[in-house]
PASEBA-1860 file (N, C-alpha, C; in nm, 3 decimals):
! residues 197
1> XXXXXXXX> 19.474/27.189/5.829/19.525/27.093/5.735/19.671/27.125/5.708 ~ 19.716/27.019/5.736/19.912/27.044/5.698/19.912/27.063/5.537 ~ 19.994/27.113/5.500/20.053/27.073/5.317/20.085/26.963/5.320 ~ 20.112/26.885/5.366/20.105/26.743/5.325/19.968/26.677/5.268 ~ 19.880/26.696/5.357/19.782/26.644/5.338/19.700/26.749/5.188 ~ 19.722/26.891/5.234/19.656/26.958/5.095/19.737/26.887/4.952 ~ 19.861/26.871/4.980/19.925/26.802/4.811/19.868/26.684/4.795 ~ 19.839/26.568/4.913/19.727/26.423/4.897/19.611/26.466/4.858
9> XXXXXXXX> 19.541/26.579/4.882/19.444/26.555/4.885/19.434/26.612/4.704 ~ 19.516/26.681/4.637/19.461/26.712/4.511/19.607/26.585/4.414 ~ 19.646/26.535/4.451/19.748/26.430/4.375/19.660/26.355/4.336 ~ 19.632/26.322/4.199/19.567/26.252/4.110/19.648/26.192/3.992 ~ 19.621/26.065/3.969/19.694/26.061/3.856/19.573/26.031/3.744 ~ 19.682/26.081/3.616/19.567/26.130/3.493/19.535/26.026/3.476 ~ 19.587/25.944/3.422/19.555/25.787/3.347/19.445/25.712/3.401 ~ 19.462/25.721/3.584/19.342/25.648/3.631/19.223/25.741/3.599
17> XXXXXXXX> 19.220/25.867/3.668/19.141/25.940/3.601/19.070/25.950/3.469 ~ 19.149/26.000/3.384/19.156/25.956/3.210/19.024/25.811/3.204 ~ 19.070/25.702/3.266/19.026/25.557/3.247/18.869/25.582/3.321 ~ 18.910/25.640/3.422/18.749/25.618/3.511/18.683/25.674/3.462 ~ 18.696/25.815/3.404/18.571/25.881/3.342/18.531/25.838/3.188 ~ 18.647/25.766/3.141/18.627/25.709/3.028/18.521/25.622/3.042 ~ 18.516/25.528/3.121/18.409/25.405/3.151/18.285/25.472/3.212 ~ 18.304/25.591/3.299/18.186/25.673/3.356/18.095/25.711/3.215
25> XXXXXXXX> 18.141/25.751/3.158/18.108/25.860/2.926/18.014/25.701/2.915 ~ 18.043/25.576/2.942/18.070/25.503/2.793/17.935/25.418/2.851 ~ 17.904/25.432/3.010/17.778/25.391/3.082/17.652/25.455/3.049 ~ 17.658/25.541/3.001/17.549/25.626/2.969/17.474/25.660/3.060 ~ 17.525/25.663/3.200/17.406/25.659/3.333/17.413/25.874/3.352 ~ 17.519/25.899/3.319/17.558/25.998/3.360/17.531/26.144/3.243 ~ 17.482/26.261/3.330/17.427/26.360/3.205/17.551/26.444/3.117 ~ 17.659/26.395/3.090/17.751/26.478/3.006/17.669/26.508/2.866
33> XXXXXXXX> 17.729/26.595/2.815/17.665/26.628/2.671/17.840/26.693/2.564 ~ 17.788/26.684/2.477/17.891/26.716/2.380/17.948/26.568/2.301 ~ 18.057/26.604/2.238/18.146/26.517/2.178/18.205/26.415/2.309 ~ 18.232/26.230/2.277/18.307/26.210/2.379/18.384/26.210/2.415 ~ 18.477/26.304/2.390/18.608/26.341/2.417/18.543/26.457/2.534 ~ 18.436/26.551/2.519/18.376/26.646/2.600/18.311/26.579/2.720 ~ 18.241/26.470/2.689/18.178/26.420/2.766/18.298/26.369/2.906 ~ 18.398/26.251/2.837/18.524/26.247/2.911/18.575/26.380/3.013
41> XXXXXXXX> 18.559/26.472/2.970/18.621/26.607/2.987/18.538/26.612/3.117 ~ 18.400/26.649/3.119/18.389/26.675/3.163/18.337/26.607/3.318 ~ 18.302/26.440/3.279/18.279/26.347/3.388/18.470/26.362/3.514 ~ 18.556/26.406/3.405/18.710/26.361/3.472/18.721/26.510/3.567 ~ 18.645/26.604/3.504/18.584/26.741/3.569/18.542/26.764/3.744 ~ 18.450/26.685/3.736/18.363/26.618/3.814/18.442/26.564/3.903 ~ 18.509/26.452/3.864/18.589/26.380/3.973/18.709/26.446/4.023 ~ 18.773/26.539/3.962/18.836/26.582/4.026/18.798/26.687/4.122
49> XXXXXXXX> 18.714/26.744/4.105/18.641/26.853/4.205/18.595/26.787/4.328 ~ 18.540/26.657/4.262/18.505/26.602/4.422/18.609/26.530/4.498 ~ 18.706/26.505/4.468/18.866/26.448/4.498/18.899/26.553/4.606 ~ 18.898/26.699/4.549/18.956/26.808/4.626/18.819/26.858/4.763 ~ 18.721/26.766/4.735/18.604/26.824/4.851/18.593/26.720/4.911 ~ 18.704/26.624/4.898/18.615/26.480/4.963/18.575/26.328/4.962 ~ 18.552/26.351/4.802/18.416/26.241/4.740/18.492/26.156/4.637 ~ 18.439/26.028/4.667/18.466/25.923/4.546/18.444/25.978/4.402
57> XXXXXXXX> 18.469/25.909/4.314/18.387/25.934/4.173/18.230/25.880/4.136 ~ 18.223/25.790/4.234/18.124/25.833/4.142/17.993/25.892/4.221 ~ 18.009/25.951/4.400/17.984/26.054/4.413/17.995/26.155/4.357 ~ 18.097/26.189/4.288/18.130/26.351/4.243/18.065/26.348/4.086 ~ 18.031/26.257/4.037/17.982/26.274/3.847/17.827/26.304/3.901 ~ 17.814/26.220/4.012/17.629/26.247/4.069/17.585/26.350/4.120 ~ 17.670/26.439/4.225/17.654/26.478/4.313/17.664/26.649/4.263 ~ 17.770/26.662/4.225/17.864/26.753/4.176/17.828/26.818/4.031
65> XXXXXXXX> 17.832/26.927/3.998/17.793/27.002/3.881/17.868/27.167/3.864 ~ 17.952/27.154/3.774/18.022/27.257/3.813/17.941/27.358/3.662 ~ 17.909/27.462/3.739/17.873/27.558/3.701/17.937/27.706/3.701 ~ 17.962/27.759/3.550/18.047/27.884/3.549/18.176/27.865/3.640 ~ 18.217/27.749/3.622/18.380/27.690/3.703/18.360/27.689/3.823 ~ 18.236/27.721/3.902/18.233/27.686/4.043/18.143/27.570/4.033 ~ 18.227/27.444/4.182/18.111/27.360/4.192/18.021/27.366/4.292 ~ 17.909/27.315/4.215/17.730/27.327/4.281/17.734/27.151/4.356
73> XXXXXXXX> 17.728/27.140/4.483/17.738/26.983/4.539/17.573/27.006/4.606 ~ 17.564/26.894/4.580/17.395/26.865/4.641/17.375/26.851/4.779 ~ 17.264/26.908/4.808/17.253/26.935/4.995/17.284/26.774/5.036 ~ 17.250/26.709/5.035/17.309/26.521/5.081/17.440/26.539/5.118 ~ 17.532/26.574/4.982/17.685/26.542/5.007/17.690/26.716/5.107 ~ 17.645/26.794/5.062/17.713/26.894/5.175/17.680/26.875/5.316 ~ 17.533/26.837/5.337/17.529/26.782/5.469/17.608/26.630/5.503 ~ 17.648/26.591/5.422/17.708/26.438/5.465/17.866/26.545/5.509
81> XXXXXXXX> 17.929/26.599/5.487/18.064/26.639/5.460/18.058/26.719/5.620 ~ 17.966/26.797/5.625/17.981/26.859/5.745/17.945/26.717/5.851 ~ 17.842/26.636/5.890/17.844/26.532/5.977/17.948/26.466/5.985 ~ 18.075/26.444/5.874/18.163/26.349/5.877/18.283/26.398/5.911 ~ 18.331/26.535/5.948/18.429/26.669/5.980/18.471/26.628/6.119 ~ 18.551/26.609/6.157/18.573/26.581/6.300/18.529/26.699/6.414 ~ 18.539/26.789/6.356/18.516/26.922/6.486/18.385/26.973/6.438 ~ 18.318/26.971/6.304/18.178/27.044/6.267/18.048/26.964/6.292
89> XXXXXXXX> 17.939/27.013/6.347/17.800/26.951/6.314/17.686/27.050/6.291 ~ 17.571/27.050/6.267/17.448/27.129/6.258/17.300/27.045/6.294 ~ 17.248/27.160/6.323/17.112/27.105/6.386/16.986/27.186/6.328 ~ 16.927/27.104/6.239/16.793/27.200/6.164/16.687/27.213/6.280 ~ 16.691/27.374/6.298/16.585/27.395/6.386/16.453/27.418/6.353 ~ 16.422/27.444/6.223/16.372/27.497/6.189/16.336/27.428/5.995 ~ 16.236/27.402/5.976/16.222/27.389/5.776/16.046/27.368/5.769 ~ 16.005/27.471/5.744/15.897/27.527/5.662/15.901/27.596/5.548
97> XXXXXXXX> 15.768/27.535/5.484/15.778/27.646/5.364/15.795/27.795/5.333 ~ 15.854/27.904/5.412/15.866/27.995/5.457/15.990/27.996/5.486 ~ 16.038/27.894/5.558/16.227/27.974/5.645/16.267/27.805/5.682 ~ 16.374/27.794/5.664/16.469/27.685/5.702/16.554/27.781/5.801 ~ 16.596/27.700/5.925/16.673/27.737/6.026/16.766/27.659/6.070 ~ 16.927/27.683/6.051/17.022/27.541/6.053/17.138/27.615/6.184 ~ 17.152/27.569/6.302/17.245/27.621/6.373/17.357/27.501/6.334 ~ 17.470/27.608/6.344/17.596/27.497/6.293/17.716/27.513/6.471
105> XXXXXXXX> 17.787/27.403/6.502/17.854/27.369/6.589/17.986/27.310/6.590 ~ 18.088/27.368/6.662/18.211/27.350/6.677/18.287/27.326/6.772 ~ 18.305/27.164/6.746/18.382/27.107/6.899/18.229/27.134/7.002 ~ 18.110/27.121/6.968/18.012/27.074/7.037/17.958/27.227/7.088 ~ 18.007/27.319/7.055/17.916/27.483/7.067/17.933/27.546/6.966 ~ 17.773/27.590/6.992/17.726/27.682/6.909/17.820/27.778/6.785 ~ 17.862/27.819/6.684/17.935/27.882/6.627/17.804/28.010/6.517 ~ 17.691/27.925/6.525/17.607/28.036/6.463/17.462/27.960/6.404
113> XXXXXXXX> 17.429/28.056/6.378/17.285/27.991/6.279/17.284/28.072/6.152 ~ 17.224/28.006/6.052/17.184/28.013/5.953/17.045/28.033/5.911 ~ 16.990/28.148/5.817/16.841/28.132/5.788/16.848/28.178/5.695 ~ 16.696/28.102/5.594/16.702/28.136/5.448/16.540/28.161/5.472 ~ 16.506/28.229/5.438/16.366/28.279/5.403/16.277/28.278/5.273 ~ 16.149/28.242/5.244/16.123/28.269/5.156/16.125/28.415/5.064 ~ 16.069/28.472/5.145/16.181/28.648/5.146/16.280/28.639/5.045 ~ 16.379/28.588/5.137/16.525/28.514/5.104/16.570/28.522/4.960
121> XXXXXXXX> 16.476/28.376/4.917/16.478/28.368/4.796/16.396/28.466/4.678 ~ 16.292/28.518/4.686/16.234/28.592/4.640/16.343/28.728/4.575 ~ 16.413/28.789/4.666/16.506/28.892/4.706/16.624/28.806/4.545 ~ 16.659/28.658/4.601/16.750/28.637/4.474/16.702/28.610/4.386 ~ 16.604/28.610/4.355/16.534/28.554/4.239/16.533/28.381/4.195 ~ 16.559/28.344/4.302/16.567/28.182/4.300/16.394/28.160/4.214 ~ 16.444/28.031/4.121/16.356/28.004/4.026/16.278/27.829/4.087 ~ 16.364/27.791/4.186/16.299/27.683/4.209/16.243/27.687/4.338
129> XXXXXXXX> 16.125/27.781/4.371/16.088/27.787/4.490/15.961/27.701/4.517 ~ 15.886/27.694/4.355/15.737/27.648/4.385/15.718/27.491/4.427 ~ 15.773/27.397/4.357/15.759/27.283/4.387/15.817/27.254/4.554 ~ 15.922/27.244/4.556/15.980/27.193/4.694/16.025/27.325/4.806 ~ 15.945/27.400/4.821/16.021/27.542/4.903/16.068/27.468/5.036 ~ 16.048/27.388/5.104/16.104/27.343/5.218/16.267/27.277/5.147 ~ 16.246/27.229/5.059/16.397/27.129/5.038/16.486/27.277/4.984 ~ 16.493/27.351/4.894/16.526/27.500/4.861/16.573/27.567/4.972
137> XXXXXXXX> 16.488/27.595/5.044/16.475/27.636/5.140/16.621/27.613/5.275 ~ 16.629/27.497/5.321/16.663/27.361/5.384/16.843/27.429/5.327 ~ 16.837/27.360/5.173/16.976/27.350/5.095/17.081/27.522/5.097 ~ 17.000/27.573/5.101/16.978/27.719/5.113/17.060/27.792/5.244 ~ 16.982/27.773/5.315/17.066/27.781/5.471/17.150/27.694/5.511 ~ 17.179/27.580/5.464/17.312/27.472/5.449/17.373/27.547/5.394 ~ 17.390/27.572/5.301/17.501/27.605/5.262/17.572/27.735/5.292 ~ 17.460/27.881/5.298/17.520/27.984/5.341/17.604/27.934/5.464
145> XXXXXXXX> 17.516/27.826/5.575/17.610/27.825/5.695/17.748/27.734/5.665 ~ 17.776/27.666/5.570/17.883/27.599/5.557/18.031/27.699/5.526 ~ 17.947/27.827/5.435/18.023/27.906/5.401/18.093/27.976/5.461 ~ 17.972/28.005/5.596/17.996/28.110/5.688/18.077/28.090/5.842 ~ 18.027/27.942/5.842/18.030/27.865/5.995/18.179/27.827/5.957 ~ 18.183/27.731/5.887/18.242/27.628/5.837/18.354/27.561/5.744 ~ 18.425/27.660/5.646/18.444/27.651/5.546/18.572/27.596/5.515 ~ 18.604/27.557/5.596/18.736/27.441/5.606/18.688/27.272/5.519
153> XXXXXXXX> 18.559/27.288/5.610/18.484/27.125/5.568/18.530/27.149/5.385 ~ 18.493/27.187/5.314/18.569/27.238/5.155/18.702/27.261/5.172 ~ 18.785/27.256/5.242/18.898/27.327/5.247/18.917/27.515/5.160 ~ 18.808/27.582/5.235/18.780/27.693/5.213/18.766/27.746/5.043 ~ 18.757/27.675/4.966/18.687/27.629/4.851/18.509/27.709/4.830 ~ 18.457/27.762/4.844/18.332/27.838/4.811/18.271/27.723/4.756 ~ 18.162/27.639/4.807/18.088/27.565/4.735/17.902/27.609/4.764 ~ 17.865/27.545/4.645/17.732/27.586/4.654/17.637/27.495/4.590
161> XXXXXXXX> 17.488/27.486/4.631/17.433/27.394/4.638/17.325/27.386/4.542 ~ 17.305/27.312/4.462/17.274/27.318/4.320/17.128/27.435/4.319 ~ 17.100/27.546/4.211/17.036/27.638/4.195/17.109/27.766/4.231 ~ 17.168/27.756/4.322/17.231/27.914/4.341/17.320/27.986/4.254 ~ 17.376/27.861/4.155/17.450/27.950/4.031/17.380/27.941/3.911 ~ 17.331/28.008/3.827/17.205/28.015/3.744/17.351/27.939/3.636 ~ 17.252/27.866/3.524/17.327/27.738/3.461/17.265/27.800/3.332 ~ 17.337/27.898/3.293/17.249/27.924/3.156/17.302/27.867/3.038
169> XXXXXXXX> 17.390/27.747/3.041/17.423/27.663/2.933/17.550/27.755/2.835 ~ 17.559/27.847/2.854/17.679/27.927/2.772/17.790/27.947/2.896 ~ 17.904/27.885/2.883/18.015/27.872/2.939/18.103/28.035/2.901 ~ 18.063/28.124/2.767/18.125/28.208/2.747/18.163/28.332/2.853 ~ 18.245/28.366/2.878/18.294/28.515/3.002/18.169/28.628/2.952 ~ 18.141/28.658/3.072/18.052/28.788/3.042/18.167/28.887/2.988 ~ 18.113/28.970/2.878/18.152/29.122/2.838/18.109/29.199/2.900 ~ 18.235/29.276/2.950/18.163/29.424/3.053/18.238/29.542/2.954
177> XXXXXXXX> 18.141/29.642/2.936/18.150/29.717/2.844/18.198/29.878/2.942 ~ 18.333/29.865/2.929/18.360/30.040/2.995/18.377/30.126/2.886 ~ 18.343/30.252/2.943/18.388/30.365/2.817/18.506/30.427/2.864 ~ 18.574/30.491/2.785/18.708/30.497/2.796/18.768/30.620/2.877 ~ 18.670/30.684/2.943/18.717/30.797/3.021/18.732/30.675/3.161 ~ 18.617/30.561/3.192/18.617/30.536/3.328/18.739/30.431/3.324 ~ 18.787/30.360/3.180/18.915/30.297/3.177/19.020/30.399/3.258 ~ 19.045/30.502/3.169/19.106/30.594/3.242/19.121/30.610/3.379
185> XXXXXXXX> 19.029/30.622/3.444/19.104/30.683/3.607/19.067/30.483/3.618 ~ 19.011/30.407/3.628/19.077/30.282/3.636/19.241/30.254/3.649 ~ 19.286/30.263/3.514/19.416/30.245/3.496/19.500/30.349/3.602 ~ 19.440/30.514/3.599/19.521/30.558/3.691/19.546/30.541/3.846 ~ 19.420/30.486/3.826/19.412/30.436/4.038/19.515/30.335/4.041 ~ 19.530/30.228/3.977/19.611/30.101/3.961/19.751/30.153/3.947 ~ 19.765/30.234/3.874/19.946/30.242/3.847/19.944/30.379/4.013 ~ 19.881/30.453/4.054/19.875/30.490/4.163/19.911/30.378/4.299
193> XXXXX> 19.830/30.306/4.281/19.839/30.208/4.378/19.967/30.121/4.374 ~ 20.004/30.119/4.253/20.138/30.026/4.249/20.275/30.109/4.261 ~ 20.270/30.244/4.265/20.389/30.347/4.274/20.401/30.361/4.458 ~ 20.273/30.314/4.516/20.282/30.357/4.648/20.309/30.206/4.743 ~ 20.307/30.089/4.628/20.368/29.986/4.745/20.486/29.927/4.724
END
């Protein structure tokens, strides 16, 4: 991708923006929550994330869910994004309740495969295994391989496919609690490291 095209592809203007998610809030089709000024916030959220991956608006208010500031895009649009890539494709070899198997392809060879296991998930503690383990499953190995194969199709952007970032409704920064001896050689490795470049 030239810089030309990376500055098109995130050039937005607010106002239309501003306006579209305004009318997106005011439809009620869509799950924002909060005040509507929040709600606004966060549908204009949405669209811009999917602006920078791709997607219309009102793909991206549907599709799209940004969680802990990363966005979660639904296996549809991530498999639509890789089919529509000029040089990427994939081929599910594989989706049982047990293991999804996705080989991904570049310029028409092989570049790798992907597998998610029930294992897999077990190991992450994925919470939505019981109802649909084939679709889980499926979304699962999409995406590791998009990450892995692929990751231009995002414009190398880390995306992930709804469940893999746990959504525990508190937006607040985790607290990590050091004690002050391990601050210590912390800080000293760092000013070490910065005297030697």
């Amino acid at each position: 991708m030239t810089q030309t095209t990376a500055l098109a592809t995130t050039d937005i203007n607010l106002d239309d923006l501003q306006r579209t998610a305004r009318m997106l809030a005011a439809s009620g089709y869509f799950d924002a929550k909060g005040s509507p000024e929040v709600q606004i916030a966060q549908l204009a959220t949405k669209i811009m994330a999917g602006r920078e991956l791709g997607y219309g608006p009102f793909a991206s208010v549907q599709g799209i869910h940004v969680i802990q500031g990363k966005p979660q895009v639904s296996a549809n649009l991530m498999a639509a994004a890789v089919k529509a890539h000029p040089r990427y494709d994939y081929r599910v070899r594989k989706v049982e309740p047990t293991e999804a198997v996705i080989e991904f392809f570049e310029n028409g060879q092989s570049i790798g495969v992907s597998t998610f296991t029930a294992a897999d998930a077990k190991a992450a503690g994925t919470q939505n295994m019981g109802k649909f383990p084939r679709n889980m499953l499926y979304a699962r190995a999409l995406s590791n391989g998009v990450r892995w194969f692929c990751p231009d199709v995002f414009h190398g952007q880390a995306v992930y496919v709804e469940g893999e970032i746990e959504d525990t409704g508190d937006d607040t920064p985790a607290v990590v609690v050091v004690d002050k001896a391990t601050l210590a050689q912390v800080s000293h490795a760092a000013d070490h490291v910065h005297e030697e470049s």
